[in-house]
C-alpha positions, -999 to 999 in steps of 0.1 A, spaced: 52 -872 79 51 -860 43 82 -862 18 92 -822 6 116 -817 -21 141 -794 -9 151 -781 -40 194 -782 -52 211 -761 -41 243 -746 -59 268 -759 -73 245 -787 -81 215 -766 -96 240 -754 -117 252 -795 -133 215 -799 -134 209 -769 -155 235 -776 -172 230 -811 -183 193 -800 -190 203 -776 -215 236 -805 -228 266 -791 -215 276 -820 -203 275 -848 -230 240 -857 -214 219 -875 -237 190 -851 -236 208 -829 -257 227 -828 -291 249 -800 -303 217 -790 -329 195 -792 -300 214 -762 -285 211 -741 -316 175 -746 -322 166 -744 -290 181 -712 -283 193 -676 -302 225 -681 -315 235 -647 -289 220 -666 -260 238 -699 -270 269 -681 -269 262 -665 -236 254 -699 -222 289 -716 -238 306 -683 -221 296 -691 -186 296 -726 -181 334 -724 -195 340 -697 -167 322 -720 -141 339 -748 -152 372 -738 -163 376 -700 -149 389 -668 -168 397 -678 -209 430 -682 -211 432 -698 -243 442 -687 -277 423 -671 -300 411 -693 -326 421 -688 -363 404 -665 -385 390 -693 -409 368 -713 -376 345 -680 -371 325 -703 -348 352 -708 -328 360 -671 -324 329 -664 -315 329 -687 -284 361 -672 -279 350 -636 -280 323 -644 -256 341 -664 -230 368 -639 -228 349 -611 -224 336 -620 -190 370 -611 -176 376 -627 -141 341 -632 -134 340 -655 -102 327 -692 -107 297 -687 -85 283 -658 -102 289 -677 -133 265 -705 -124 239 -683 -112 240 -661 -145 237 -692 -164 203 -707 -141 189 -676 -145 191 -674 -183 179 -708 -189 147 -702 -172 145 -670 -185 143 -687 -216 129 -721 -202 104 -713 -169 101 -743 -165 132 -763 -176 134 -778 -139 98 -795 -140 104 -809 -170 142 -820 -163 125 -837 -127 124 -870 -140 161 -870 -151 179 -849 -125 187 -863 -92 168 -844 -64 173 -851 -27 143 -854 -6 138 -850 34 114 -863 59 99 -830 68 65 -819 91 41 -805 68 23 -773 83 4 -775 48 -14 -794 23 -2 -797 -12 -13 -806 -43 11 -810 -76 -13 -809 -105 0 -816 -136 -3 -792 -170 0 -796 -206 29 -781 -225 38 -790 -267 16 -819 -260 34 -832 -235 22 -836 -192 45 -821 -168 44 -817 -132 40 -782 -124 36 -770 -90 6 -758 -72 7 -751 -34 -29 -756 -16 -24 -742 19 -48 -752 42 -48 -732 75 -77 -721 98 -103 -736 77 -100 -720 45 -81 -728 16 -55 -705 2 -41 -711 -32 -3 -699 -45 -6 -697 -83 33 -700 -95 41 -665 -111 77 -656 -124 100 -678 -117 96 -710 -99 123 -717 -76 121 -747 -47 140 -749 -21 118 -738 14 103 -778 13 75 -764 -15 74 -743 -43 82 -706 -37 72 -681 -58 85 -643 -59 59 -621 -47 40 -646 -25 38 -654 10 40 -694 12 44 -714 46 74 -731 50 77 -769 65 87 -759 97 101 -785 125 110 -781 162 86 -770 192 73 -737 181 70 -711 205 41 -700 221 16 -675 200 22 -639 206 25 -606 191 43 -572 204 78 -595 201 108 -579 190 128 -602 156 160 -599 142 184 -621 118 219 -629 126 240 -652 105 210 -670 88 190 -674 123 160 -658 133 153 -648 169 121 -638 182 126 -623 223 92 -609 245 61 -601 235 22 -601 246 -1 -637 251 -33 -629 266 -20 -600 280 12 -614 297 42 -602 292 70 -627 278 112 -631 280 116 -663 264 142 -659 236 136 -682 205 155 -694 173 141 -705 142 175 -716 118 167 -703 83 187 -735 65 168 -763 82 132 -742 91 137 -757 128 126 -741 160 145 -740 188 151 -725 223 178 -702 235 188 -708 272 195 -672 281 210 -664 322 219 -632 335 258 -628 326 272 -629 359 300 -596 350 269 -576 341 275 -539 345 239 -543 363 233 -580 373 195 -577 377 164 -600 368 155 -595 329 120 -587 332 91 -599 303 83 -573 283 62 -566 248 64 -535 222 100 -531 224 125 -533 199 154 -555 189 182 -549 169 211 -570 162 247 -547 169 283 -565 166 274 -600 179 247 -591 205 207 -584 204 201 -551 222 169 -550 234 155 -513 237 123 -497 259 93 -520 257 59 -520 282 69 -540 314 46 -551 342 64 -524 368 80 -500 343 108 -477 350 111 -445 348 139 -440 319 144 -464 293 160 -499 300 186 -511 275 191 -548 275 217 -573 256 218 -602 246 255 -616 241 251 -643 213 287 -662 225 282 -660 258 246 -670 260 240 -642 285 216 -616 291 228 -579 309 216 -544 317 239 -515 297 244 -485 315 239 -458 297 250 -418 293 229 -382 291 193 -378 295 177 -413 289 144 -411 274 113 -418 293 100 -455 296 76 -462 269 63 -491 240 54 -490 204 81 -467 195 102 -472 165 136 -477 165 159 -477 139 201 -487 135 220 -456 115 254 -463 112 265 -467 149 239 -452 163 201 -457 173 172 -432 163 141 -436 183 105 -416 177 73 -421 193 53 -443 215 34 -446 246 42 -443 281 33 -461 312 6 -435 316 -5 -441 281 5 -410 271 11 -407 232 48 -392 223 65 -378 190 101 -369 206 130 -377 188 165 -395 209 197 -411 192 214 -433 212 255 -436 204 262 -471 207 303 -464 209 293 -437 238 263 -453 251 251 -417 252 216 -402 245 208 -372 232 175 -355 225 171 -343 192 155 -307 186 144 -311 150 134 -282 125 101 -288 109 70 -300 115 71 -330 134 46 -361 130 19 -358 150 22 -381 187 15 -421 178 27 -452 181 29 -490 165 41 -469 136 70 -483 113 103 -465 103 133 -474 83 167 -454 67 172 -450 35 208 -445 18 222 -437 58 207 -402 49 169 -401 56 143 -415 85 113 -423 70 83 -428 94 50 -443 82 10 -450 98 8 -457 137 -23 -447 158 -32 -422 182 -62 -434 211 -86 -424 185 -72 -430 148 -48 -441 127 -25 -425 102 -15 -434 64 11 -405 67 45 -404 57 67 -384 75 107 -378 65 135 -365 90 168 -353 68 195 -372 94 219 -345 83 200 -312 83 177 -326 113 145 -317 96 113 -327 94 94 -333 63 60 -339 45 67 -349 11 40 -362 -13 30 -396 -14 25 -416 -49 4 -445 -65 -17 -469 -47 -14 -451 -9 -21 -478 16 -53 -471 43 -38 -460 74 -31 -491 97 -14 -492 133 5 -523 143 22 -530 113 52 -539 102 78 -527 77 115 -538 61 136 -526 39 151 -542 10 174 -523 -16 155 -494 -17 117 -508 -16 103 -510 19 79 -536 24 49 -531 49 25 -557 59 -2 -561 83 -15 -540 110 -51 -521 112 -73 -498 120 -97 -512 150 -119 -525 128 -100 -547 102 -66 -563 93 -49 -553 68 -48 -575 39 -27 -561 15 11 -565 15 25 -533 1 61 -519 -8 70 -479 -11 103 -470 -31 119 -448 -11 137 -431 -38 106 -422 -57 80 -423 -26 57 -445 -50 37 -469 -33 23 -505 -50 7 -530 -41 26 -563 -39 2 -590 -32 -32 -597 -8 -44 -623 15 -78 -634 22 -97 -637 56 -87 -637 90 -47 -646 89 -16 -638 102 -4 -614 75 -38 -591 82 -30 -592 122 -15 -565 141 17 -566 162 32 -590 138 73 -591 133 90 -584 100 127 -594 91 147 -599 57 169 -629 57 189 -650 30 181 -685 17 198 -699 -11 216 -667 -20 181 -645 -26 167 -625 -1 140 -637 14 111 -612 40 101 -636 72 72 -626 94 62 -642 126 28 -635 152 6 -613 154 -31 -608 169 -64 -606 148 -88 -616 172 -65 -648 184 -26 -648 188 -8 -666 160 29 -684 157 30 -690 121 58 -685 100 55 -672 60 81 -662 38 80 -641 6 104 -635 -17 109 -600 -32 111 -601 -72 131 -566 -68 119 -555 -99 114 -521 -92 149 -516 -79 173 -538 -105 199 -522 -123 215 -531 -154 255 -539 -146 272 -525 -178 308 -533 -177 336 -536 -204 358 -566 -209 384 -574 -195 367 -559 -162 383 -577 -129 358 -597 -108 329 -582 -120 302 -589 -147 315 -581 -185 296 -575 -218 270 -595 -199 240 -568 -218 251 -586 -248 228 -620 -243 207 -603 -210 179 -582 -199 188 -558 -183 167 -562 -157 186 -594 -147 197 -594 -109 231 -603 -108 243 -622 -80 278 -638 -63 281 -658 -28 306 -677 -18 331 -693 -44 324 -730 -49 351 -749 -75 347 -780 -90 352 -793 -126 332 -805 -152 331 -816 -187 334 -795 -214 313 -795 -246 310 -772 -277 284 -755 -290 274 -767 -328 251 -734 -341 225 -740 -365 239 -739 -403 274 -741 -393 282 -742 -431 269 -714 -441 292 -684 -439 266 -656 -435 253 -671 -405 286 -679 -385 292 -645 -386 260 -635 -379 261 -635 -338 296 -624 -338 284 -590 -363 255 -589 -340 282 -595 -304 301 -566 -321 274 -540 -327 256 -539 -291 292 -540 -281 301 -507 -302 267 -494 -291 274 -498 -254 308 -482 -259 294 -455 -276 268 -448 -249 294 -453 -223 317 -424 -242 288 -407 -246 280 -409 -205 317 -400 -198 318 -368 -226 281 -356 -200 300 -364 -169 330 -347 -180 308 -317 -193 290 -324 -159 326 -319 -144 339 -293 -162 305 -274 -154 308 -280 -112 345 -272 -114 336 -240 -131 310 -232 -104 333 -238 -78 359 -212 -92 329 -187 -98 319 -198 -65 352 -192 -46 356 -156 -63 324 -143 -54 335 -159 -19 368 -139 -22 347 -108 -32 321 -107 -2 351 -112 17 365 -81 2 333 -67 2 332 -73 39 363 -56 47 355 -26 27 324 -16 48 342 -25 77 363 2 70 338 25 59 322 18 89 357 28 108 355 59 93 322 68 97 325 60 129 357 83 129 339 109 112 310 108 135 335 114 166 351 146 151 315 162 143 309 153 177 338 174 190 331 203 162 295 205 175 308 208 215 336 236 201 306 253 179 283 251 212 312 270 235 321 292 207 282 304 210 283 306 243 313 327 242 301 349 215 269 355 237 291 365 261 310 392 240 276 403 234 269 412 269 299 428 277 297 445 246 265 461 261 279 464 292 310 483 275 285 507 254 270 513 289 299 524 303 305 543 272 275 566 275 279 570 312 315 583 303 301 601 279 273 617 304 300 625 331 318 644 309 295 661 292 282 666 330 320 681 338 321 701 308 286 722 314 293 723 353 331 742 343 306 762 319 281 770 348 314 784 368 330 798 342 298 823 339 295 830 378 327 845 381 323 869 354 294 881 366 309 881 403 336 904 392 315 929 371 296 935 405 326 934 425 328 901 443 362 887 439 367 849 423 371 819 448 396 801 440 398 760 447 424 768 470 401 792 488 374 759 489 
């Protein structure tokens, strides 16, 4: 057994820090020791929040005009509004050992610090270092594991608290107790309420359905007894299974597809019920998805998007299902785009509830470094360009998000682990490289798990298993330093439970955090600021207080005379937008007239072209019988003209007849 510090946790970190840097009467500490030891902005900050830790919100009167140092504590304490307690504390650790890394080394021999009996999984070696002349205990971790040595050089900010120094940006192991579980890789992990649980997986090519618990405040392994819940909707056998996925929803663990010694033919959803104890088969709606492993799956909102895998047959798959968790209902999605190419053992996470982001995975014969993006919204696929240090493509890694920096570690590419632990900001697709590991070890294996938990109030990534030639059951923990995602929290005083005028004595950069609200008194103790009797200098942090102040509101009226311009600007395209709306429409209704008419217009030439068309035929018709009638005309014509020489012909007989004495016949006679 070896003897671990376990670090303090709050509120007593904050006493300790506290009496380090003299708040409390300690007798490390004098009043001039405060001044010379810090700027008089920062000592002003630090009198600020251990009154609002101590004593809450400044309620006080304002000082008189003639005690400018007084005004000044005054000024600072009351511009942190309502500020909780707890956030309070934290602010003030993490200015003292932004101005003193190491205040807590060398305050070790003064400040009380609990120690446990703890089972080492590693060696280590505290070697002391020489600061101002003076020795000083600072930490060095010396991990041994698998033969090789592995050494944790403290960078940033040293914090303790997982039974050894942790580091931000470094995988450490943490002392873990309990049985651990047996070595695997393929398992599905989630966190629930400070408790990781590991379910399934792959050893030596069995399938597993044990369901394990590691408690993230004491590092201690432990079984879960799971049974079958005996008002399952479908009281069957929960059978092992490895490549699934687990994701924690409301207060169970559903358990989603996975590679299973007699697969089905659709998908099997599983949960876990983490009240009951008890394991049952959900029934589910629609078209389930068929059976399959190494998918991703990812939790949006209420819902569940799944990509990719393998089937039973080992057939390679890029379709695209959300499953409703309200409805229990799936639905094949028909994306625009191009799609990513069929793979699996790929990674995915969501970014801002608004976009899937799928990286690597492998296909029977490679593996991929692409990054693929599916707009949740428009339901399209996208290839957008990747920036700085592009990781190798890998298969069998694992990826989680934190903020806005997704973290990826492990996997490979069938010939190597990856070594390299790297984080892409989704907002700017920038990759970087976070840290590296050396040799064969868990971090470089394949089929590892990745979750983000909390310890101590700071987020903390957990990975567990794998396989790189031999299946492993370590544990290692990194903490994030966040440093490409922190934000500067400008607020104005008074400003209600949040963080006030805190740019004043801060860096920006400063993560600013609040968990839950812990009260307890303490002694008070003023601030004595180098050459207190010099006029010029009292007033010189409250001139300096007052003009980043007056800067910061003049940014911040600045930033509201762009946003209202910005305003202004959208309002104006709105209207310009809703006329030329209101004009199409008009626009619309015009040539559907027009069209009304011509239609209209083309009717009536329709009917003038059938009238034209009879009117020919008619007048081809006169024609003829205007022949017909000239015909007739000249026939008449003939006759008579026939009738009128045949009464000549007569006329002349009967002359003739009479000169040679032949009487006249007469018609009477014929």
């Amino acid at each position: 057994m070896a003897r671990a510090s376990s670090g303090l946790a709050y509120p007593e970190r904050f006493y300790a820090a506290a009496s380090y840097a003299g708040f409390d009467g300690s007798p490390n500490c004098n009043g001039k020791d405060i001044g010379s030891r810090f700027s008089n902005d920062v000592a002003l900050i630090l009198y600020a929040l251990y009154q609002q830790a101590t004593v809450g919100p400044c309620n006080v009167p304002k000082p008189s005009m003639w005690s400018p140092v007084e005004q000044s504590k005054w000024k600072s304490w009351q511009k942190l509004g309502n500020m909780v307690s707890t956030e309070a504390m934290r602010l003030f650790v993490k200015i003292l050992e932004e101005e003193e890394p190491g205040w807590y080394s060398r305050a070790s021999n003064s400040v009380f610090e609990p120690v446990i009996d703890v089972q080492m999984n590693h060696n280590s070696n505290v070697e002391p270092i020489i600061e101002n002349g003076n020795y000083f205990g600072e930490a060095k971790t010396i991990s041994a594991e698998n033969g090789s040595l592995m050494e944790t050089q403290d960078k940033d900010v040293v914090s303790e608290g997982l039974g050894s120094i942790v580091v931000y940006d470094q995988w450490i192991s943490p002392p873990i107790t309990g049985q651990h579980p047996k070595a695997r890789y393929e398992h599905g992990a989630a966190v629930v309420q400070d408790k990781m649980y590991i379910y399934g997986g792959n050893h030596n090519g069995r399938y597993l359905s044990d369901l394990q618990v590691l408690d993230l405040r004491s590092w201690t392994w432990s079984k879960v007894e799971a049974k079958i819940g005996s008002n399952s909707p479908s009281p069957v056998n929960i059978a092992p299974c490895a490549g699934h996925s687990l994701i924690p929803w409301e207060n169970k663990l559903i358990s989603i597809a996975g590679h299973t010694k007699n697969p089905s033919e659709t998908i099997q959803v599983k949960a876990f019920d983490l009240q009951t104890g008890t394991w049952s088969m959900l029934k589910t709606y629609g078209k389930a998805p068929v059976s399959r492993g190494g998918q991703s799956v990812t939790l949006v909102g209420k819902t569940l998007v799944m990509f990719g895998g393998q089937d039973a047959k080992r057939t390679l798959l890029n379709d695209l299902h959300i499953l409703d968790l309200e409805t229990m209902t799936w639905d094949e999605i028909d994306a625009a785009g191009v799609p990513p190419s069929a793979r699996s053992d790929h990674t995915a996470a969501v970014h801002a509830e608004r976009c899937l982001l799928i990286f690597g995975g492998g296909s029977h014969a490679t593996c991929f470094n692409d990054l693929h993006v599916l707009d949740l919204q428009a339901m399209e696929w996208s290839r957008p360009t990747q920036q700085g240090e592009i990781p190798t493509p890998r298969a069998g890694h694992a990826g989680v998000p934190v903020g806005e920096n997704w973290f990826i570690v492990g996997g490979g590419d069938n010939k190597s682990g990856a070594s390299e632990t790297v984080v892409l900001n989704m907002s700017t697709l920038v990759w970087s490289v976070v840290t590296s590991v050396e040799g064969r070890v868990p971090l470089a294996s394949e089929g590892l798990s990745l979750v983000v938990g909390s310890f101590d109030g700071e987020d903390v990534i957990i990975s567990f298993g794998g396989y790189n030639g031999r299946y492993n059951s370590e544990v290692n923990v990194l903490k994030p330093s966040h440093k490409s995602t922190l934000q500067s929290k400008i607020l104005e005083a008074p400003a209600p439970d949040s963080v006030s005028a805190m740019h004043n004595a801060t860096n920006p950069t400063r993560d600013l955090e609040s968990e839950f609200e812990v009260g307890q008194g303490g002694k008070i103790r003023e601030i004595i600021v180098d050459n207190v009797d010099s006029e010029p200098t009292k007033l010189k942090g409250e001139e300096t207080s007052e003009r980043i102040v007056a800067t910061l509101k003049a940014e911040k009226e600045e930033l509201e005379s762009t946003l209202n311009k910005e305003k202004s600007q959208s309002l104006q395209l709105k209207q310009e937008l809703a006329e030329a709306e209101t004009r199409n429409t008009d626009l619309y209704k015009e040539l559907q007239s027009v069209r009304g008419q011509l239609a209209a217009e083309q009717s009536r030439c329709f009917k003038l072209e059938v009238d034209v068309a009879e009117l020919r035929q008619k007048l081809q018709t006169m024609e003829t019988l205007q022949k017909e009638l000239e015909l007739l005309q000249r026939q008449k014509a003939a006759s008579e003209q026939a009738a009128l020489n045949a009464k000549q012909r007569q006329g002349s007989g009967g002359v003739w007849g009479w000169l040679a004495g032949s009487p006249p016949q007469y018609a009477d006679d014929a």
